[in-house]
TIRO-2110 file (N, C-alpha, C; in Angstrom, 1 decimal):
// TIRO-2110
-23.9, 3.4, 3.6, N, 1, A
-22.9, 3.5, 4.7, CA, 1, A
-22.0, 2.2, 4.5, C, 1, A
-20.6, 2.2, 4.7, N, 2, A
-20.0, 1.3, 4.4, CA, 2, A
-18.6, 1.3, 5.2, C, 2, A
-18.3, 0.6, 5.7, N, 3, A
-16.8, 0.4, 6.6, CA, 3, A
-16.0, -0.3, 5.7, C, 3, A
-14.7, -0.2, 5.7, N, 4, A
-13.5, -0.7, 5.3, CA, 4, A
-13.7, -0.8, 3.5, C, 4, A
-13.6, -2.3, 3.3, N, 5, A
-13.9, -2.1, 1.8, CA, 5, A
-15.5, -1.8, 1.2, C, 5, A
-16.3, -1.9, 2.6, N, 6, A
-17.7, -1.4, 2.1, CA, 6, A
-17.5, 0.0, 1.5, C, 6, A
-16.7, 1.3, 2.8, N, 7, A
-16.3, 2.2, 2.4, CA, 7, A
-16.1, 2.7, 0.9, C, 7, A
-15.2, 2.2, 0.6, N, 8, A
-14.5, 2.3, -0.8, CA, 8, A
-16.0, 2.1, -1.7, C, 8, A
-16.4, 0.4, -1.5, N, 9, A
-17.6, 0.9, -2.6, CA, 9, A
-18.4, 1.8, -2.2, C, 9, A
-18.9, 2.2, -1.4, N, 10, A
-19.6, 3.4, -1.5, CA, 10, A
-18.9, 4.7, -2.0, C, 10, A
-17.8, 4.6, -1.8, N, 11, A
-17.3, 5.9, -3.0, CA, 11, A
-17.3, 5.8, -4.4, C, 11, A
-16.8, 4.6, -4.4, N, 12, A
-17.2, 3.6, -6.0, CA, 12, A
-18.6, 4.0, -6.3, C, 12, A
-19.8, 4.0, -5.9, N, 13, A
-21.0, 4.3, -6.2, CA, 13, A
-21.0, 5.5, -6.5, C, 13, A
-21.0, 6.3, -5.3, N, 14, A
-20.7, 7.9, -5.8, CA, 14, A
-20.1, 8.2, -7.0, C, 14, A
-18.7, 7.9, -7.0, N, 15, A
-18.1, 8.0, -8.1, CA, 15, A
-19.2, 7.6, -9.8, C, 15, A
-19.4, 6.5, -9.3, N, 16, A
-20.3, 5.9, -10.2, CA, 16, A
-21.2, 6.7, -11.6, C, 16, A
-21.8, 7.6, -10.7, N, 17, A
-22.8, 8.6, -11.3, CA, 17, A
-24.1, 8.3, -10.9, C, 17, A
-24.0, 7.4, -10.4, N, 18, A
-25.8, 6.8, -10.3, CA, 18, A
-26.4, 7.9, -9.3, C, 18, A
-27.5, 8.2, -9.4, N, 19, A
-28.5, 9.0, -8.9, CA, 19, A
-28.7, 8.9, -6.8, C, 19, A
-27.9, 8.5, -6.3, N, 20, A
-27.9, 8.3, -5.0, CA, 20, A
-27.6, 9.8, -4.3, C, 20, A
-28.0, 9.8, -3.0, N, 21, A
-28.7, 11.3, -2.3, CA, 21, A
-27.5, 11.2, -1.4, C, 21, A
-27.0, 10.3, -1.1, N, 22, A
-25.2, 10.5, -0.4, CA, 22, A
-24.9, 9.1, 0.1, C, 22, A
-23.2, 9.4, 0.4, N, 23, A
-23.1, 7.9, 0.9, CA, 23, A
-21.9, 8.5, 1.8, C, 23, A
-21.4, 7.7, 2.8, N, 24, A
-20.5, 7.0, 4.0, CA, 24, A
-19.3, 6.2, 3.5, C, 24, A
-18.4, 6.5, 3.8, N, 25, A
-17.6, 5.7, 4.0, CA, 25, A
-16.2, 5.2, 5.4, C, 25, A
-16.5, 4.8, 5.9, N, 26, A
-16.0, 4.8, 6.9, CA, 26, A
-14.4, 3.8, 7.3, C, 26, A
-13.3, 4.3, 7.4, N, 27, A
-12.5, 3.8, 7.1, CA, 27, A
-11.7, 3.4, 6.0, C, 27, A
-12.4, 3.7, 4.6, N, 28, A
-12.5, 3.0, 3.7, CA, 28, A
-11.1, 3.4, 2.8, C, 28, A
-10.9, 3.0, 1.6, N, 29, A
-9.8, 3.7, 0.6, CA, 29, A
-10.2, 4.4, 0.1, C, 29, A
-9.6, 5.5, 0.0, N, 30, A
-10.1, 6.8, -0.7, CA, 30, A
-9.7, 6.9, -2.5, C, 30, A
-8.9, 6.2, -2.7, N, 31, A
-8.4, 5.8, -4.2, CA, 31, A
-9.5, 6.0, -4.5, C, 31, A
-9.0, 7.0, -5.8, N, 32, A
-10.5, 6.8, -7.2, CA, 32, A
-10.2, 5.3, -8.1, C, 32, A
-10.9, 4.3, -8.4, N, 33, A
-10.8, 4.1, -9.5, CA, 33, A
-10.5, 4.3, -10.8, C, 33, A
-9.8, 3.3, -11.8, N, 34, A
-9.1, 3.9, -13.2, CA, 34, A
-10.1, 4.0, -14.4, C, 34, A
-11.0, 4.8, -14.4, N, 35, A
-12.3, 5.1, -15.3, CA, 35, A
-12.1, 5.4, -16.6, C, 35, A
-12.1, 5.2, -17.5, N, 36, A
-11.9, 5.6, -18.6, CA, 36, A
-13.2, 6.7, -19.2, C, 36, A
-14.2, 6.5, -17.6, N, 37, A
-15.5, 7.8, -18.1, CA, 37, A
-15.2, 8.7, -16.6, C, 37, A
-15.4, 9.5, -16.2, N, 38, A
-16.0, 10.4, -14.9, CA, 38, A
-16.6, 10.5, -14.8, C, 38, A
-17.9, 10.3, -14.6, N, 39, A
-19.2, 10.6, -14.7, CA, 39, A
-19.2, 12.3, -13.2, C, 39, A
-19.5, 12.9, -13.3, N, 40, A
-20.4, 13.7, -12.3, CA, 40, A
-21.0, 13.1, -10.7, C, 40, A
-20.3, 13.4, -9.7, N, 41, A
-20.8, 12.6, -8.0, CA, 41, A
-22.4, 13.6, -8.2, C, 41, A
-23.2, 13.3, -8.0, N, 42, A
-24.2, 13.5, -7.3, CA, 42, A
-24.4, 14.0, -6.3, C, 42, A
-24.0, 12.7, -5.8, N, 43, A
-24.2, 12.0, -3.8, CA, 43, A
-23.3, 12.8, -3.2, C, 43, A
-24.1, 13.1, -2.2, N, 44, A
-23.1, 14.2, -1.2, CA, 44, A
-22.2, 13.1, -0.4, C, 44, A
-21.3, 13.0, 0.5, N, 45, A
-20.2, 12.2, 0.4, CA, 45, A
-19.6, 13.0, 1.8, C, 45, A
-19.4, 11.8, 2.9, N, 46, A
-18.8, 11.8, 4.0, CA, 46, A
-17.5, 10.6, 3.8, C, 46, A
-16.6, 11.2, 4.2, N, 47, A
-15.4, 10.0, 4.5, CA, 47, A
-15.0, 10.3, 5.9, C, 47, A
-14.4, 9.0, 6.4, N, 48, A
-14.0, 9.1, 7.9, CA, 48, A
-12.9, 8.6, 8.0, C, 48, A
-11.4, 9.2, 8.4, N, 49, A
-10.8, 7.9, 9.0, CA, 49, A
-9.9, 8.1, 9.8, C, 49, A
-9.0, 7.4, 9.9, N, 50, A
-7.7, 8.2, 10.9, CA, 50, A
-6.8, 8.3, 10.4, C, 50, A
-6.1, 9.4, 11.1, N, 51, A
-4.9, 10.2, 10.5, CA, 51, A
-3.8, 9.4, 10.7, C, 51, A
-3.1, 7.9, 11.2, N, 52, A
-2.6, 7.3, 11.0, CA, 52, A
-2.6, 5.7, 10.4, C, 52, A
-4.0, 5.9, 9.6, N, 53, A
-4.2, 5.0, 8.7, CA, 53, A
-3.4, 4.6, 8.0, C, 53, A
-2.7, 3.4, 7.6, N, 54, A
-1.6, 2.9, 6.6, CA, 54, A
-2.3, 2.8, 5.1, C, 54, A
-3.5, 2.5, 5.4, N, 55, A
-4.3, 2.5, 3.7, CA, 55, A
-4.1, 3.8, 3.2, C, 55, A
-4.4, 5.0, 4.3, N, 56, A
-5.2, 6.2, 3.8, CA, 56, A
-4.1, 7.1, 3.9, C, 56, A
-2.7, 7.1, 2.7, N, 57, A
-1.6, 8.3, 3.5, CA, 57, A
-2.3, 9.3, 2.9, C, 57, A
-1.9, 10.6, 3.6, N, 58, A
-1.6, 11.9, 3.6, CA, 58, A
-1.5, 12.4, 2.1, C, 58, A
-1.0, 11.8, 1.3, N, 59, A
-0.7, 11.6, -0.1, CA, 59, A
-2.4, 11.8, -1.0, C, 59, A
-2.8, 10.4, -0.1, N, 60, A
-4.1, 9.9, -0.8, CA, 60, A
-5.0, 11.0, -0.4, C, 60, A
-5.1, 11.3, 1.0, N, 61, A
-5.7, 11.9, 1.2, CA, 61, A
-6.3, 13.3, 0.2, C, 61, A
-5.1, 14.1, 0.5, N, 62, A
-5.4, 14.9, -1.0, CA, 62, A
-5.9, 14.9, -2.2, C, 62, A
-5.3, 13.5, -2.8, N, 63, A
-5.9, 12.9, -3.9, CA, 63, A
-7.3, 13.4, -3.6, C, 63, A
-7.8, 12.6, -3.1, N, 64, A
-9.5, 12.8, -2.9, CA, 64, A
-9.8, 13.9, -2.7, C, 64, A
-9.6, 14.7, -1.9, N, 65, A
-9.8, 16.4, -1.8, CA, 65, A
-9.6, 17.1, -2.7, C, 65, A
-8.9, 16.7, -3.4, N, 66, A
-8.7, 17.8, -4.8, CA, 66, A
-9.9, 16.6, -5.9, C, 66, A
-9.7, 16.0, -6.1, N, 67, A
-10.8, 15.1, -6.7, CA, 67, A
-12.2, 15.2, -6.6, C, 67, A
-12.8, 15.7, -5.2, N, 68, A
-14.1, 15.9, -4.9, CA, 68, A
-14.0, 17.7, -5.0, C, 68, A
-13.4, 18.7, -4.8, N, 69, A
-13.0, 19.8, -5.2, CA, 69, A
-13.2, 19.9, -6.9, C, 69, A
-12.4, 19.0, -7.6, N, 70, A
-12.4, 19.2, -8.7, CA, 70, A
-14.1, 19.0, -9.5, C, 70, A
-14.4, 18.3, -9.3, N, 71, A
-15.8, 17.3, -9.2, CA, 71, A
-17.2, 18.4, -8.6, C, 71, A
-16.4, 19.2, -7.9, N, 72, A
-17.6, 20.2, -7.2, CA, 72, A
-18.5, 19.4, -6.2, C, 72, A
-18.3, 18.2, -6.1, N, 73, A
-19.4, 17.5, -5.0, CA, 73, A
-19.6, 18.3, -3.6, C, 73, A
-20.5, 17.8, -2.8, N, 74, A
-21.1, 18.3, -1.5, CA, 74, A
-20.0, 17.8, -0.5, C, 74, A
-19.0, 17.7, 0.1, N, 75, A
-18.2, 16.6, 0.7, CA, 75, A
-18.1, 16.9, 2.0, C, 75, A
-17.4, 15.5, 3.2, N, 76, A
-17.0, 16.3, 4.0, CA, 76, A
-16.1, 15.5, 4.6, C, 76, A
-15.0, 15.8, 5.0, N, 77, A
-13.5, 14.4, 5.4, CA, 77, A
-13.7, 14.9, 6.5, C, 77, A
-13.8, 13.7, 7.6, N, 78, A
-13.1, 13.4, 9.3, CA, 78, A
-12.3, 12.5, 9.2, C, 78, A
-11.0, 13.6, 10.0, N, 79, A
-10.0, 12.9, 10.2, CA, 79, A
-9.1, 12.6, 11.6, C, 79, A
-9.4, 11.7, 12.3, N, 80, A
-9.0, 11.3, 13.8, CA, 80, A
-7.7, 11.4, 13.7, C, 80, A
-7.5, 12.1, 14.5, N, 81, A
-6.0, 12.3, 15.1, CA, 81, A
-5.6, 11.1, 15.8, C, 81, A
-4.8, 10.1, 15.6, N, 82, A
-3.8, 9.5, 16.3, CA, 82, A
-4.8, 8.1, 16.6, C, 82, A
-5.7, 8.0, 15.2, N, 83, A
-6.3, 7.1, 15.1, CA, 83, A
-6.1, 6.1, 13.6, C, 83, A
-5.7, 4.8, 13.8, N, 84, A
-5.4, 3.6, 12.6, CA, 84, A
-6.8, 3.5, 12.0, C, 84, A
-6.2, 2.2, 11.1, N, 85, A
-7.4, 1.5, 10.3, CA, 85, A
-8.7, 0.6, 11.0, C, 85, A
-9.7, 0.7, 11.1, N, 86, A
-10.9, 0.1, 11.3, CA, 86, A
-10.8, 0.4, 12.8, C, 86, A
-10.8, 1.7, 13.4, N, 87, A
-10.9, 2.0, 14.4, CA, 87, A
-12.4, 2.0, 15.2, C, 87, A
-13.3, 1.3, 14.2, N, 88, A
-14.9, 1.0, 14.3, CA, 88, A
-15.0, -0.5, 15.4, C, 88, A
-14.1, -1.5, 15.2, N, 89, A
-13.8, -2.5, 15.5, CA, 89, A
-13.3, -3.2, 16.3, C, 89, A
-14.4, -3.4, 17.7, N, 90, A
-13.5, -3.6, 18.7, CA, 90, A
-13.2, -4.8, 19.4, C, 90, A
-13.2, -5.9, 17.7, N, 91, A
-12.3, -7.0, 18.1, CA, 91, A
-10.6, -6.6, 17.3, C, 91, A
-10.5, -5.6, 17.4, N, 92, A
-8.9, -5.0, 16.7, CA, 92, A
-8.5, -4.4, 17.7, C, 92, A
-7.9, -5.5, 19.1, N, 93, A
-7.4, -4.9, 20.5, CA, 93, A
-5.8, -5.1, 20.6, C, 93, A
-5.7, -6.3, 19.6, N, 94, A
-4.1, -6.8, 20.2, CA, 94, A
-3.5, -6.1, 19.4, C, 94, A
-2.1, -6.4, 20.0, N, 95, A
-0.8, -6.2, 19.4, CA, 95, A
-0.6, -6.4, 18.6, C, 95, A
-0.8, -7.6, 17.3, N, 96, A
-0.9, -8.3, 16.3, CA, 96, A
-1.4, -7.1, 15.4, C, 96, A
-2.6, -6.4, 15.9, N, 97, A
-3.7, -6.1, 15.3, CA, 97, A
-2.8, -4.2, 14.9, C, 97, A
-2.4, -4.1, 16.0, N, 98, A
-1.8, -2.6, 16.1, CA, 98, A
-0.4, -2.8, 15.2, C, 98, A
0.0, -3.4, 14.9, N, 99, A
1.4, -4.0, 14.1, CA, 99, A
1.3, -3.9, 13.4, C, 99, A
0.1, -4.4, 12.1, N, 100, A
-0.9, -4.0, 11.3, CA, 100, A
-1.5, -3.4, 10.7, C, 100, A
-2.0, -2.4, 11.2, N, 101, A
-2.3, -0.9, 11.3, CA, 101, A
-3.7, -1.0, 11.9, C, 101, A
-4.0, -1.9, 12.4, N, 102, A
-5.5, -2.0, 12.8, CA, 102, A
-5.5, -1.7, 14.5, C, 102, A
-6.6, -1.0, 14.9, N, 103, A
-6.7, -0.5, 15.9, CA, 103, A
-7.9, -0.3, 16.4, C, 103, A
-8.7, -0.4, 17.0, N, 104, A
-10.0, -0.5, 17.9, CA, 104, A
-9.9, 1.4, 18.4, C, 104, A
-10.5, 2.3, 18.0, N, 105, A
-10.5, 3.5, 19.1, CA, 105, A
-11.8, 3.8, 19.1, C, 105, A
-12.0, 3.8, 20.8, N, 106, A
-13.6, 3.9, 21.3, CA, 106, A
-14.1, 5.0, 21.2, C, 106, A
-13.4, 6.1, 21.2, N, 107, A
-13.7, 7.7, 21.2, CA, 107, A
-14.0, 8.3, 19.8, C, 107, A
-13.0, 7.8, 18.6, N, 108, A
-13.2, 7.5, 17.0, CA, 108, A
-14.5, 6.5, 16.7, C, 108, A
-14.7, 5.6, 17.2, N, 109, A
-15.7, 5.1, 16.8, CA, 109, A
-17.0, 6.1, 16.9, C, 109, A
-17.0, 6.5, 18.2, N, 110, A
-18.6, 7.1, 18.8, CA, 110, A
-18.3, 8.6, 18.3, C, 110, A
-17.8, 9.1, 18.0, N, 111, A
-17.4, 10.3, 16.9, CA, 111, A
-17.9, 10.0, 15.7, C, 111, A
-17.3, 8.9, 14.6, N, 112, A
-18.0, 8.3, 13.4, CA, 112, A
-19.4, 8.8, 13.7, C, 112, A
-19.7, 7.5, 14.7, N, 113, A
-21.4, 7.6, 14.6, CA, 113, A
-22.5, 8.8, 14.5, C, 113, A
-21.6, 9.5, 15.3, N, 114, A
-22.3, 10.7, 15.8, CA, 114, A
-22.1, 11.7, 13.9, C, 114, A
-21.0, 11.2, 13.9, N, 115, A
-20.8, 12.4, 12.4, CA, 115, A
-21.9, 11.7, 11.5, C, 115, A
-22.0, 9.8, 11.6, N, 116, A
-22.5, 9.4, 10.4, CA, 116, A
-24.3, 10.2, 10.7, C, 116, A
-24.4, 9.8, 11.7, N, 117, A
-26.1, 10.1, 11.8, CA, 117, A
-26.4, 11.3, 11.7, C, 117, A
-25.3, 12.7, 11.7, N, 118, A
-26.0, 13.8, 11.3, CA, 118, A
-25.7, 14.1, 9.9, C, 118, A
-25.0, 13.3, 9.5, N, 119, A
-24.8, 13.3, 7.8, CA, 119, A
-26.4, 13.2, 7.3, C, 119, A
-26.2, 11.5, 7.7, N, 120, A
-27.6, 10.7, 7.1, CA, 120, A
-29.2, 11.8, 7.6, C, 120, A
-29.0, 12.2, 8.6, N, 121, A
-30.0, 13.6, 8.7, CA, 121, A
-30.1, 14.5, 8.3, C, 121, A
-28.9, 15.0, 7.4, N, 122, A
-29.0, 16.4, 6.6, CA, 122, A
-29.5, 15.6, 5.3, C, 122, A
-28.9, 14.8, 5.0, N, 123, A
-29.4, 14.0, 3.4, CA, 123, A
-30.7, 14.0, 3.5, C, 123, A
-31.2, 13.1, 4.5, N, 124, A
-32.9, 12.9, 4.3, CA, 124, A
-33.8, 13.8, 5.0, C, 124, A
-32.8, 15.1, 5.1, N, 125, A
-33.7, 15.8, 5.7, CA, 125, A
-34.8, 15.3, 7.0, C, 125, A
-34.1, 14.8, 7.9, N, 126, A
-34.9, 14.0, 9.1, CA, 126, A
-35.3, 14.8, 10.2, C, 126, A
END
């Protein structure tokens, strides 16, 4: 499980090929890396973020959808409506922070959680 740029490496891992049972990414960049190999995802693969994320346009988004489509992986994208970047984060309150693209949303957060823990229960079969 990984938030922001944890996120990303954990798609980085997936991507990777290494033998992992799934990963999280929460907030994170959805960008593939420039591989000169593909290897094969494995790891079943949750991404989270919000739908007015400045990292994560609409653009990207797809990218990855057709990328994990193409790939055949297990996947699953949540995407918060009218929710910014590190909406996990609730020292991201000010105005500074919303300017930014960063945003504290309390309802996005406890959604994540709720999606992350039945992810991580279907993986390990809990």
């Amino acid at each position: 499980v990984g938030y922001c740029f944890g996120g990303r490496v954990m798609l980085d891992l997936a991507r990777s090929g290494l033998p992992v049972r799934g990963v999280v990414s929460l907030h994170g960049v959805l960008d593939a890396p420039e591989l000169p190999d593909h290897p094969a995802i494995s790891a079943k693969v949750l991404a989270i973020h919000g739908h007015i994320d400045p990292f994560t346009t609409p653009e990207k988004v797809l990218e990855f959808e057709e990328e994990m489509e193409r790939k055949n992986v297990d996947w699953q994208l949540h995407n918060y409506g009218g929710t910014m970047h590190a909406f996990t984060r609730p020292d991201k309150t000010l105005d500074e922070h919303r300017k930014a693209g960063f945003q504290y949303d309390r309802k996005a957060d406890l959604r994540s959680w709720r999606a992350t823990t039945q992810f991580l229960e279907e993986v390990f079969e809990c």
